[in-house]
C-alpha positions as CSV (number, residue, x, y, z in Angstrom):
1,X,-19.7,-16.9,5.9
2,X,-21.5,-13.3,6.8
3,X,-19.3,-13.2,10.2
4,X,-16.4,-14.7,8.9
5,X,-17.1,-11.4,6.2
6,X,-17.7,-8.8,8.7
7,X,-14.5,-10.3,11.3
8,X,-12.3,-9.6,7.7
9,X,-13.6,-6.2,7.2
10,X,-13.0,-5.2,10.6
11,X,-10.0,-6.7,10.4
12,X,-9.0,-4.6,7.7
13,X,-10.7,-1.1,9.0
14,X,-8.4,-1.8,11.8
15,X,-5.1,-2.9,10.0
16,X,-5.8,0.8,8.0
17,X,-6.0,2.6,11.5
18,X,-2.8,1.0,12.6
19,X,-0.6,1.8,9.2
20,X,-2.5,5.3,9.6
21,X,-1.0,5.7,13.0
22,X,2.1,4.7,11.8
23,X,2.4,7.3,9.0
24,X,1.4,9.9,11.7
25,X,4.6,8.9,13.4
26,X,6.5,8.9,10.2
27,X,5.5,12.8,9.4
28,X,6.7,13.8,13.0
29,X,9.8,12.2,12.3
30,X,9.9,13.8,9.2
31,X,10.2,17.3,10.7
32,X,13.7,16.6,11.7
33,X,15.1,13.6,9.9
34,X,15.7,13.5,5.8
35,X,13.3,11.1,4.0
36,X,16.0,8.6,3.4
37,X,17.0,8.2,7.0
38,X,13.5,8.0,7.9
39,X,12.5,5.3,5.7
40,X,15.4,3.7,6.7
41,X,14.6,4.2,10.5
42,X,11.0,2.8,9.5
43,X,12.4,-0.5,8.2
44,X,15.3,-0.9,11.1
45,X,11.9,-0.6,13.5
46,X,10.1,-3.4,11.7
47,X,13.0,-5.6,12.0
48,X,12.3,-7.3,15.3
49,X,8.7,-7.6,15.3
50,X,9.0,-9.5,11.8
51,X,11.9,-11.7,13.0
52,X,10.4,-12.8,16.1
53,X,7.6,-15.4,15.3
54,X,10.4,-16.7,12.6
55,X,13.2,-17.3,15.7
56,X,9.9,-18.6,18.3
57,X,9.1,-21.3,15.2
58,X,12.6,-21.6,14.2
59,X,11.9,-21.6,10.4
60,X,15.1,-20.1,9.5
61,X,15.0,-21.8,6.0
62,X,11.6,-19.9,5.2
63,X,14.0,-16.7,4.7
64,X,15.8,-18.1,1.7
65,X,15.6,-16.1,-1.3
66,X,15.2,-18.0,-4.9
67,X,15.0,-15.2,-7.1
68,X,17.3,-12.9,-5.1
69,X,17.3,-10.0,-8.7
70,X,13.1,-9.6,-7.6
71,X,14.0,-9.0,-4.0
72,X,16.3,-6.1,-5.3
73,X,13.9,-4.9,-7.6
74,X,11.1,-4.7,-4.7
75,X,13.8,-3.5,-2.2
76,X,14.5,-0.6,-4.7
77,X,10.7,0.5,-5.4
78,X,10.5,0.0,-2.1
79,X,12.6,2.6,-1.5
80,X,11.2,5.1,-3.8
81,X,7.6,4.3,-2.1
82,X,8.6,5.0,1.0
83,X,11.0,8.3,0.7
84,X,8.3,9.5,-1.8
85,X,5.4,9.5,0.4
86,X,7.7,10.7,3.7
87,X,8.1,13.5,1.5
88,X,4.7,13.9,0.8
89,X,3.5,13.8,4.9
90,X,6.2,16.3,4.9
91,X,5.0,19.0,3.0
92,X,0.9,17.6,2.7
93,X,-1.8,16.6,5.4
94,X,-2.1,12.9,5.5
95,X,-5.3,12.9,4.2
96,X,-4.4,15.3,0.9
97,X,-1.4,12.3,0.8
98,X,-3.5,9.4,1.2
99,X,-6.2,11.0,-1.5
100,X,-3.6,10.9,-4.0
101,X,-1.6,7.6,-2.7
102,X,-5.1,5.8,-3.0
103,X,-4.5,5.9,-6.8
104,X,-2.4,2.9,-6.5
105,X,-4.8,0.3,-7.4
106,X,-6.2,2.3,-10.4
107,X,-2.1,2.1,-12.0
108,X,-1.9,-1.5,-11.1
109,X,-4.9,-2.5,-12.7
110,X,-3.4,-0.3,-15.8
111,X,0.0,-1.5,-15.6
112,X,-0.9,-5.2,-15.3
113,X,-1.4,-5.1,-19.0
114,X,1.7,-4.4,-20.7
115,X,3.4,-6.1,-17.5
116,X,1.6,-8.7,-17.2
117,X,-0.4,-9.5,-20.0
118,X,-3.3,-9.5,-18.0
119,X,-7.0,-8.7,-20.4
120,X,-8.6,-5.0,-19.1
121,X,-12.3,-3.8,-20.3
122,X,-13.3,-0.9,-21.8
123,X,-15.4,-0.3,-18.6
124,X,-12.3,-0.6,-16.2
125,X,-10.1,1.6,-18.5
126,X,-13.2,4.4,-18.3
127,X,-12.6,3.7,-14.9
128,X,-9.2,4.1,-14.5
129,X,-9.1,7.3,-16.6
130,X,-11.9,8.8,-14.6
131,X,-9.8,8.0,-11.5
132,X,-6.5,9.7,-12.9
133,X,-8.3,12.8,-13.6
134,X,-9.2,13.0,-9.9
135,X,-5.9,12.5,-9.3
136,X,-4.8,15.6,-11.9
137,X,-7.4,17.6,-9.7
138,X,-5.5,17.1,-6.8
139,X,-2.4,17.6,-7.6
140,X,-3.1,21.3,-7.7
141,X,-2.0,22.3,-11.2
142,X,-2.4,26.2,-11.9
143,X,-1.2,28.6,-14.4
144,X,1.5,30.0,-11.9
145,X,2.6,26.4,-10.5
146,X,1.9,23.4,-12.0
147,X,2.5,21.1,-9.0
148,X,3.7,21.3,-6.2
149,X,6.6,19.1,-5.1
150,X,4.5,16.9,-2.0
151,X,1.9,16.2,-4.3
152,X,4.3,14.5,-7.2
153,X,5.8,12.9,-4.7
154,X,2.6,11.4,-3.2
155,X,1.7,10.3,-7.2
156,X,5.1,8.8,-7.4
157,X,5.3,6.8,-4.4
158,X,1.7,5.3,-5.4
159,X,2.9,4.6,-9.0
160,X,6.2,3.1,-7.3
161,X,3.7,0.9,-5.2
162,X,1.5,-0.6,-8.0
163,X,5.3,-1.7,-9.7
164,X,5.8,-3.3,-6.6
165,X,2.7,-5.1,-6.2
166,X,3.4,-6.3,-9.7
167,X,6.7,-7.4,-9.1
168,X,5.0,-9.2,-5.7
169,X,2.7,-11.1,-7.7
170,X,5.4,-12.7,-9.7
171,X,8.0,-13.3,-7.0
172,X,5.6,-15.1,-4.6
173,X,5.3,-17.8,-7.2
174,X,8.2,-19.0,-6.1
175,X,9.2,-17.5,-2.6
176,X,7.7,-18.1,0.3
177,X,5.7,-15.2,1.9
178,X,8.5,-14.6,5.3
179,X,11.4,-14.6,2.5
180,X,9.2,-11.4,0.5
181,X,8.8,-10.0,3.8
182,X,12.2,-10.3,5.3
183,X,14.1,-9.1,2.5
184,X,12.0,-6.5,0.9
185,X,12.6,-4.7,4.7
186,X,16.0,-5.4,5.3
187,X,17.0,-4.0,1.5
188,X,14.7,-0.6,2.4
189,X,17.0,-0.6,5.4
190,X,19.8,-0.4,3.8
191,X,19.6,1.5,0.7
192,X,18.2,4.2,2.6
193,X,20.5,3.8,4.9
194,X,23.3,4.0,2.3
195,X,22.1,7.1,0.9
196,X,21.2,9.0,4.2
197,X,24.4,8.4,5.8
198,X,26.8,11.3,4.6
199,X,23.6,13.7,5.7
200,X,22.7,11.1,8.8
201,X,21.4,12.8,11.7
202,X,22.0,11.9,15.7
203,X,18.5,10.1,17.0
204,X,17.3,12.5,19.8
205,X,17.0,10.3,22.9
206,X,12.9,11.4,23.0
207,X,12.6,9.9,19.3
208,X,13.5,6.2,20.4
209,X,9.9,5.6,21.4
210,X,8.3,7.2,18.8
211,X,10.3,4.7,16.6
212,X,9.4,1.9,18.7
213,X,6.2,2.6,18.0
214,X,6.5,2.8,14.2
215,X,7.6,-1.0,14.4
216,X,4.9,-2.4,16.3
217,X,2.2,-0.4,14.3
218,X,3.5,-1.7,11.6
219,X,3.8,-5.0,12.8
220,X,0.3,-4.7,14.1
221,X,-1.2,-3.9,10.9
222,X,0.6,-6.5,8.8
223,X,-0.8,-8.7,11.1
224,X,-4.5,-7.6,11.0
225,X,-4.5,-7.4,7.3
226,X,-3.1,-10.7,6.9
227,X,-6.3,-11.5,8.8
228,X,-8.7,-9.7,7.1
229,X,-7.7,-11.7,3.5
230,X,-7.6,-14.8,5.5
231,X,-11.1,-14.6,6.6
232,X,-12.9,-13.1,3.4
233,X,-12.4,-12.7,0.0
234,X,-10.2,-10.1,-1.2
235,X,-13.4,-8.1,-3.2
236,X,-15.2,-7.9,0.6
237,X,-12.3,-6.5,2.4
238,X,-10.4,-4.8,-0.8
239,X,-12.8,-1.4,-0.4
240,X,-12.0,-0.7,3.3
241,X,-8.5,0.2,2.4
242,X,-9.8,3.6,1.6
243,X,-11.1,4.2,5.3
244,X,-7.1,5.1,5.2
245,X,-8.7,8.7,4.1
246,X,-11.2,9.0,7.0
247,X,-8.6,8.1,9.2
248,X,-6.0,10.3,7.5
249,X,-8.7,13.4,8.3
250,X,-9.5,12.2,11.2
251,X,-5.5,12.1,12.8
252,X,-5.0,15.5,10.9
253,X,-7.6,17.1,12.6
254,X,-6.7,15.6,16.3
255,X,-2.9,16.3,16.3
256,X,-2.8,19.1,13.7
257,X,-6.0,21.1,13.5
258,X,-6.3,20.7,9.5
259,X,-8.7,19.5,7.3
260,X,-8.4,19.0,3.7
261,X,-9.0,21.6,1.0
262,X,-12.5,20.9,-1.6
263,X,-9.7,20.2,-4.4
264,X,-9.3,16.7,-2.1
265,X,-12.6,16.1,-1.3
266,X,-13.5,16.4,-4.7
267,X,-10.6,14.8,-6.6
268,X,-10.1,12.2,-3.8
269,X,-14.0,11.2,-4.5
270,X,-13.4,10.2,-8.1
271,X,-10.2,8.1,-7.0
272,X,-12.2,6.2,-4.6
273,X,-15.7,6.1,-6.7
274,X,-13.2,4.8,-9.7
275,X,-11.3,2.4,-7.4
276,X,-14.7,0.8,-5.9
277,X,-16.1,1.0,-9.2
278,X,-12.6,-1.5,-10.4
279,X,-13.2,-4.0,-7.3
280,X,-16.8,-4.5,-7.8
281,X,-16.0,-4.8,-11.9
282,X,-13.4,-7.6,-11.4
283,X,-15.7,-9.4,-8.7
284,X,-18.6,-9.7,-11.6
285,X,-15.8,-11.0,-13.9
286,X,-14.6,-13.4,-11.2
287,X,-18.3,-14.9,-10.6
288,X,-19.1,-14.9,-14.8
289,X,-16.2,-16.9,-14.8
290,X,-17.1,-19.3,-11.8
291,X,-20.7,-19.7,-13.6
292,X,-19.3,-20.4,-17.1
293,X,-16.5,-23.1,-15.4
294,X,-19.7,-24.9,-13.3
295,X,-21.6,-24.5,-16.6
296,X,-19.0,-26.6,-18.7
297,X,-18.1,-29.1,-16.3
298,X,-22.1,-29.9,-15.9
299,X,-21.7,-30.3,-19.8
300,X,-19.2,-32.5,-19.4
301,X,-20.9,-34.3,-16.9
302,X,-23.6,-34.7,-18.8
303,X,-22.1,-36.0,-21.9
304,X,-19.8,-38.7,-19.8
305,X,-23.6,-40.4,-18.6
């Protein structure tokens, strides 16, 4: 169990590297590309890599949509995730984007409940608050400017990314995970495709590897966290996600000689410490929950002798 624990969490440090090196590539892209055609140039690249253990097993029928509306809904947030947080890496460091796109599983766990239906504690709406607050720290608002654009764009793209993991939890109850996938990327592709094409811009021939690259980091990663939640549970492995930030710092330091301001350190500390604080809440819930089940059906037990 403890190295099945520590394979998932290294599994997962590494899936966060890979999706970090692929953002890197993203924000060079973004230099010369629009948003749109880069998002759309991100899902064209993870195209092949995702089609290719589908053709070598020949489970064509795993593709097959069932509720086709969901796939547009996700294809569409998808969308708005992905533009938004080009934009962001466009204008922002990746780690003063990844501080405030790490506020995505504090709007989940909010959203779940007029979405869902789902039952939040006080202690986890505390939490939650506390977390937004970093987030209003670092999005920079001032008397002269209240945001700045790369910064709403960054909150956006995380708020469009909790919607989406909603909208994921209901749809894979009745598709199969290679149908979420496949479609979720190919409607990215084109919708951003659609809209970047009166403004579409020739791909330099030296850009061709770089988006090359972008596929198979991405397909790396999906496959390494994949891994990580099939080895441990998802409250062990959960946490690392946030190394995204050390490696965000660590990438803008090597390539562009930046570090982030003390408004990030300090506002991307209360996202995080809020964030933990959720995982380890809803893990204590998980195992009161496992004791009182165990706890009736001894009763039960107990009353059938």
């Amino acid at each position: 169990m403890r190295s099945d624990n520590l394979r998932g969490i290294g599994a997962m440090v590494l899936a966060v590297a890979a999706f970090s090196a692929m953002d890197a590539l993203l924000k060079v892209l973004s230099t010369y590309y629009s948003p749109m055609q880069v998002a759309s140039l991100r899902g064209a690249a993870s195209l092949p890599f995702m089609l290719l253990p589908i053709a070598l097993t020949r489970r064509w029928r795993d593709l097959r949509p069932v509720r086709f509306h969901m796939h547009l809904l996700r294809g569409a947030l998808t969308l708005v995730v992905i533009a938004g947080f080009v934009y962001s890496v466009r204008t922002l460091s990746l780690a003063d984007a990844y501080a405030i796109f790490l506020s995505a599983p504090l709007i989940v766990t909010a959203l779940s409940v007029p979405i869902l239906g789902e039952r939040v504690g006080w202690r986890r709406w505390v939490a939650i608050c506390v977390g937004l607050s970093g987030v209003i720290v670092m999005l920079r608002p001032s008397a002269s400017s209240l945001f700045t654009l790369g910064s709403v764009a960054a909150f956006v793209a995380a708020t469009a990314y909790a919607l989406n993991a909603l909208a994921l939890r209901v749809l894979t109850r009745t598709d199969t995970t290679a149908s979420v996938v496949f479609w979720t990327v190919t409607l990215l592709t084109l919708f951003s495709g659609l809209i970047a094409l009166p403004d579409w811009r020739p791909i330099l021939a030296e850009h061709w590897k770089w988006i090359a690259a972008i596929g198979l980091f991405g397909a790396i990663g999906q496959h390494l966290l994949t891994e990580a939640f099939r080895a441990a549970p998802p409250s062990v492995v959960a946490p690392f996600e946030y190394t995204a930030l050390l490696w965000g710092m660590a990438i803008d330091w090597i390539v562009w000689s930046v570090l982030p301001g003390l408004r990030v350190y300090i506002g991307g500390g209360i996202v995080i410490a809020s964030g933990l604080y959720i995982i380890w809440r809803e893990r204590q819930l998980q195992l009161a929950r496992r004791v009182a089940e165990a706890a009736a059906e001894e009763r039960r037990h107990s009353a059938a002798i």
